[in-house]
C-alpha positions as CSV (number, residue, x, y, z in Angstrom):
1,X,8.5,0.5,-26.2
2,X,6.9,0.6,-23.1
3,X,8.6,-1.7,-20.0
4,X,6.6,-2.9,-16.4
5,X,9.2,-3.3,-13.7
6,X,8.5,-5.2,-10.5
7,X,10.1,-3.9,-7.5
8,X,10.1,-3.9,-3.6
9,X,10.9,-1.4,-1.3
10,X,11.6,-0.9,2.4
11,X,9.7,2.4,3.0
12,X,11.1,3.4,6.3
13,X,13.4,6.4,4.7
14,X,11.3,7.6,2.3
15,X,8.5,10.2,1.9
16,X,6.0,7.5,0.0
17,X,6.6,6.7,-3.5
18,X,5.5,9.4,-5.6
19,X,7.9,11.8,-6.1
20,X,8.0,15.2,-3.5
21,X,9.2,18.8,-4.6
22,X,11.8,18.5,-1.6
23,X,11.5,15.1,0.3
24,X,13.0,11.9,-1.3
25,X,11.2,9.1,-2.7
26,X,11.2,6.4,-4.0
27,X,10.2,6.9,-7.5
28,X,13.1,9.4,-7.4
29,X,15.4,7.0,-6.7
30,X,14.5,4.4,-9.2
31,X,14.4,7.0,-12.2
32,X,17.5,8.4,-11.0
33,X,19.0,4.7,-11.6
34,X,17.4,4.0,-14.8
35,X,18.4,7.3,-16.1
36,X,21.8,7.2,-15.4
37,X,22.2,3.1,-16.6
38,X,20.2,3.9,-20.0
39,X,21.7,7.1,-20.2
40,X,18.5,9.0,-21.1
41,X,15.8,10.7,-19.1
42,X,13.6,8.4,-17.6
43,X,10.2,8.9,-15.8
44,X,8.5,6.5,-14.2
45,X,4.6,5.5,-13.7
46,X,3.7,3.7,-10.2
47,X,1.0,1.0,-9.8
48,X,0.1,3.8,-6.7
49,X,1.4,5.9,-4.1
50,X,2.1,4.9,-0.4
51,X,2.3,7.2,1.9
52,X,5.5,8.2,3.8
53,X,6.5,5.1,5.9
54,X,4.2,2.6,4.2
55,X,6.2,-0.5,2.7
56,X,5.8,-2.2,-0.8
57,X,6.7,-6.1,-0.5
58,X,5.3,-6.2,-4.5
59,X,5.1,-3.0,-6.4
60,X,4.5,-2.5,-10.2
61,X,5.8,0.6,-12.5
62,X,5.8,1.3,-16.1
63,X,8.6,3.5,-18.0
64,X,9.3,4.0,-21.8
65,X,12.2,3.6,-24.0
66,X,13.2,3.3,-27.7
67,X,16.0,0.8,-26.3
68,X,16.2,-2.7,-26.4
69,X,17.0,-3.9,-22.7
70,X,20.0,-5.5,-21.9
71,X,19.3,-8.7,-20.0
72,X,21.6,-7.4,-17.4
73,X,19.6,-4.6,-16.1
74,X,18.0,-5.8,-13.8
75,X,20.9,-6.6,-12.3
76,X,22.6,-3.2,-13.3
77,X,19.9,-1.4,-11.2
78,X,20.3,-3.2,-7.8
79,X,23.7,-2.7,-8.0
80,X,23.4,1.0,-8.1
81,X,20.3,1.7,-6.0
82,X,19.8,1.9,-2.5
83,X,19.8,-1.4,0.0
84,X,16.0,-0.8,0.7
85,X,14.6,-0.6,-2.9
86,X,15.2,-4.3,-5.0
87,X,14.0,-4.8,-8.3
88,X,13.1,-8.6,-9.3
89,X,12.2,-8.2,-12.9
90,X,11.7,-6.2,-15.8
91,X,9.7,-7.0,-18.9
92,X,7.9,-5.5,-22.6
93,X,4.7,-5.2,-22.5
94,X,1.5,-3.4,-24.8
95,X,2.8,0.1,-25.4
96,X,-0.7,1.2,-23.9
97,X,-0.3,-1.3,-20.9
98,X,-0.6,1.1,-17.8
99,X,1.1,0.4,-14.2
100,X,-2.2,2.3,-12.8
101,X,-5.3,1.9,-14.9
102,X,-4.8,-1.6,-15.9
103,X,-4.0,-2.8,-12.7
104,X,-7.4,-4.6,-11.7
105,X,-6.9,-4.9,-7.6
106,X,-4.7,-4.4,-5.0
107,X,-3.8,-5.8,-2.3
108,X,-2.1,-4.9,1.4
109,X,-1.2,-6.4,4.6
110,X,-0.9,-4.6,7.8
111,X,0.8,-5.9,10.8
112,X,0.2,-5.5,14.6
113,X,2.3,-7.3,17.5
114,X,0.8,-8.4,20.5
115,X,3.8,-8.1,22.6
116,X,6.9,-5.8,22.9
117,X,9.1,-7.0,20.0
118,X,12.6,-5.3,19.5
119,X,12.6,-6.8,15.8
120,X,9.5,-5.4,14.4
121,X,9.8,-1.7,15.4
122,X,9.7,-0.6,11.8
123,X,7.7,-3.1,11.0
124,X,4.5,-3.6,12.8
125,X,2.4,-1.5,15.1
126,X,3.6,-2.2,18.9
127,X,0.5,-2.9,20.4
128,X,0.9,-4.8,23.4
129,X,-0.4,-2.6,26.2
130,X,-4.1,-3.3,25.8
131,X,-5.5,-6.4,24.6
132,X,-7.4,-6.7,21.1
133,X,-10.7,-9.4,20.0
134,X,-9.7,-10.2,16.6
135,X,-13.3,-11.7,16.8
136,X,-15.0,-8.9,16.9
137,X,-12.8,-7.1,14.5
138,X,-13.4,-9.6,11.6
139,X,-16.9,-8.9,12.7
140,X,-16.5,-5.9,11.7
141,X,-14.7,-6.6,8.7
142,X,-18.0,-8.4,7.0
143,X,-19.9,-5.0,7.6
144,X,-17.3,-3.7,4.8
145,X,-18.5,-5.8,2.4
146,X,-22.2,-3.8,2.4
147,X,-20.4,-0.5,1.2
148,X,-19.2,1.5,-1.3
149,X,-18.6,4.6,-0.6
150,X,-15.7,4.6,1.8
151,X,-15.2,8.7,2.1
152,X,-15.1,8.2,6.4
153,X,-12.0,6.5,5.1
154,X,-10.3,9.0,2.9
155,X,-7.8,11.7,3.6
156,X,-9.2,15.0,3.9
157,X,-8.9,17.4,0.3
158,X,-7.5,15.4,-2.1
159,X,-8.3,15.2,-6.0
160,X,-10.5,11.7,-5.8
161,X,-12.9,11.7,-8.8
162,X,-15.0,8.9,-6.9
163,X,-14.8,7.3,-3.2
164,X,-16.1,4.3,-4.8
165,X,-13.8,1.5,-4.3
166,X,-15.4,-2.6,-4.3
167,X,-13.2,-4.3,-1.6
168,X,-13.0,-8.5,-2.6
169,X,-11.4,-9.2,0.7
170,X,-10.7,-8.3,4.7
171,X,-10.0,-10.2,7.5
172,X,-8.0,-10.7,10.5
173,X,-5.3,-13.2,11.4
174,X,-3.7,-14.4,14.3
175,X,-0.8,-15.8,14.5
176,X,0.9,-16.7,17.6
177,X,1.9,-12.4,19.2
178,X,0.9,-10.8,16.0
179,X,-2.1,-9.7,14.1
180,X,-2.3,-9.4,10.3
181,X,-5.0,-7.7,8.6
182,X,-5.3,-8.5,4.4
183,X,-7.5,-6.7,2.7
184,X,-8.0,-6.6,-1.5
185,X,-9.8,-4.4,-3.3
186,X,-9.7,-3.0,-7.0
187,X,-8.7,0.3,-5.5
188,X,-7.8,2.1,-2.3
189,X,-8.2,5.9,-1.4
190,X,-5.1,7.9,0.0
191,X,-5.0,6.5,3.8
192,X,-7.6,4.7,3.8
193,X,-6.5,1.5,4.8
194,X,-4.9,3.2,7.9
195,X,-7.8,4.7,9.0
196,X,-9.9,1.4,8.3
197,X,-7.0,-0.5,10.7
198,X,-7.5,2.2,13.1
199,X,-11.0,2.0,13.1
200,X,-10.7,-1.8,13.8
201,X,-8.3,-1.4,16.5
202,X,-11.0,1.0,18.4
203,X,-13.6,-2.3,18.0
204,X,-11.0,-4.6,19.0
205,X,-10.1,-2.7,22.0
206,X,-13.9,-2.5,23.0
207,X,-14.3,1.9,22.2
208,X,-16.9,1.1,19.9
209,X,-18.7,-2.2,18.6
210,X,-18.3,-3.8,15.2
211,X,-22.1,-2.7,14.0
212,X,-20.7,0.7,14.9
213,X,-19.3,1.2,11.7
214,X,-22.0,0.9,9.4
215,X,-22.6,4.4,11.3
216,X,-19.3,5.8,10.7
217,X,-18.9,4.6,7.0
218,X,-22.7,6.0,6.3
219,X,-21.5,9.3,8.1
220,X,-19.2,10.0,4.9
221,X,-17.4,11.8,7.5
222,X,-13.5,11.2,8.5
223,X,-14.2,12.5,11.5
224,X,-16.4,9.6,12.6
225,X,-13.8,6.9,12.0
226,X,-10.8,6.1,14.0
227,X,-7.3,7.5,14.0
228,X,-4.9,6.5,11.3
229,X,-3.2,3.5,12.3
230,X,0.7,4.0,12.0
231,X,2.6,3.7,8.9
232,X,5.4,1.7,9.3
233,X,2.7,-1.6,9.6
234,X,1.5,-1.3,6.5
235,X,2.9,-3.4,3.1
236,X,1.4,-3.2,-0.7
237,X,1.5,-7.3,-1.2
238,X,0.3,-7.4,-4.0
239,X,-1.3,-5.6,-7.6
240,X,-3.1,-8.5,-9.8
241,X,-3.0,-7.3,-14.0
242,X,-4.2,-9.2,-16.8
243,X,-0.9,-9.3,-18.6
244,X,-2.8,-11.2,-21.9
């Protein structure tokens, strides 16, 4: 019988979800728990992988048993794991029903203060030193919407099949000292909504203007976009499935 849990996760201590030969993660973690509850190995399948620092406010796996599930598992696990990983539910579904391939977009947030702010060090990008136009930024967030092909936005050598990815939604929000950035999309390379929020930053900050990056993303070259914006700001919100 195949299983979805739905979990969050503080990503702060953690080298990204997927599991790493030496660095912990947090799929470890949560297979480690299930395995040792259900007495049985377990192993896990992610909706994704975040990358070392990124955070997962709604996150989506699949894992299979041949046991019913006791009611009180969910419970069981937040009991044994860690104070940064909770789990809110777990539930049957298709036994071909896949936490990756099924999932039809995704969705994150990333988060920018304005001002020094001692209780958003983990949590958001401090950038207060130089002021940002949000205008121009979601300018430049409606010259997205014209691609495809968002390879100035990938991490360098990895094993994408396709840099193809159709983004529904991206904008910029103010709200009072902080920025938040959404953006949806039915699937994300590795880093590249870092290196999007990094571009952004360099058009907020007046390096480059928004019509600049329908340059950068024709380029197809990393090198022409902006640094990666840091990890800590960045949160998976949300991964949309058609459970029917």
């Amino acid at each position: 019988m195949r299983y979805f849990i739905e979990f969050s996760y503080n990503g702060k201590n953690y080298f990204g979800y997927q599991i790493q030969p030496k660095d912990i993660s947090v799929q470890e973690e949560l297979e480690k728990a299930l395995s040792t509850i259900l007495r049985q190995p377990i192993k896990t399948t992610g909706a994704g992988r975040t990358d070392t620092g990124v955070h997962a406010k709604k996150m989506f796996a699949h894992f299979d048993t041949h046991q019913e599930l006791s009611h009180q598992l969910t419970h069981q696990l937040n009991s044994f794991l860690p104070n940064d990983i909770s789990v809110y539910k777990i539930f049957k579904v298709k036994d071909n029903f896949h936490a990756r391939f099924d999932a039809t977009f995704r969705t994150y947030e990333y988060y920018i203060s304005l001002e020094k702010n001692p209780f958003t060090q983990d949590s958001a990008w401090q950038h207060w030193r130089r002021p940002l136009d949000i205008n121009k930024m979601n300018e430049a967030c409606r010259i997205l919407f014209d691609y495809e092909d968002f390879t100035s936005f990938a991490k360098l050598h990895t094993d994408n099949k396709t840099n193809l990815c159709s983004i529904y939604k991206a904008e910029w929000e103010e709200n009072r000292a902080e920025l938040k950035f959404t953006i949806s999309a039915n699937r994300f390379l590795r880093n590249m909504v870092r290196a999007i929020v990094g571009t952004m930053v360099d058009v907020g900050a007046g390096k480059i203007q928004p019509e600049d990056l329908r340059n950068i993303i024709e380029n197809k070259n990393r090198n022409s976009a902006g640094t990666s914006a840091p990890a800590h700001g960045l949160f998976l919100v949300d991964v949309g499935y058609d459970f029917e």
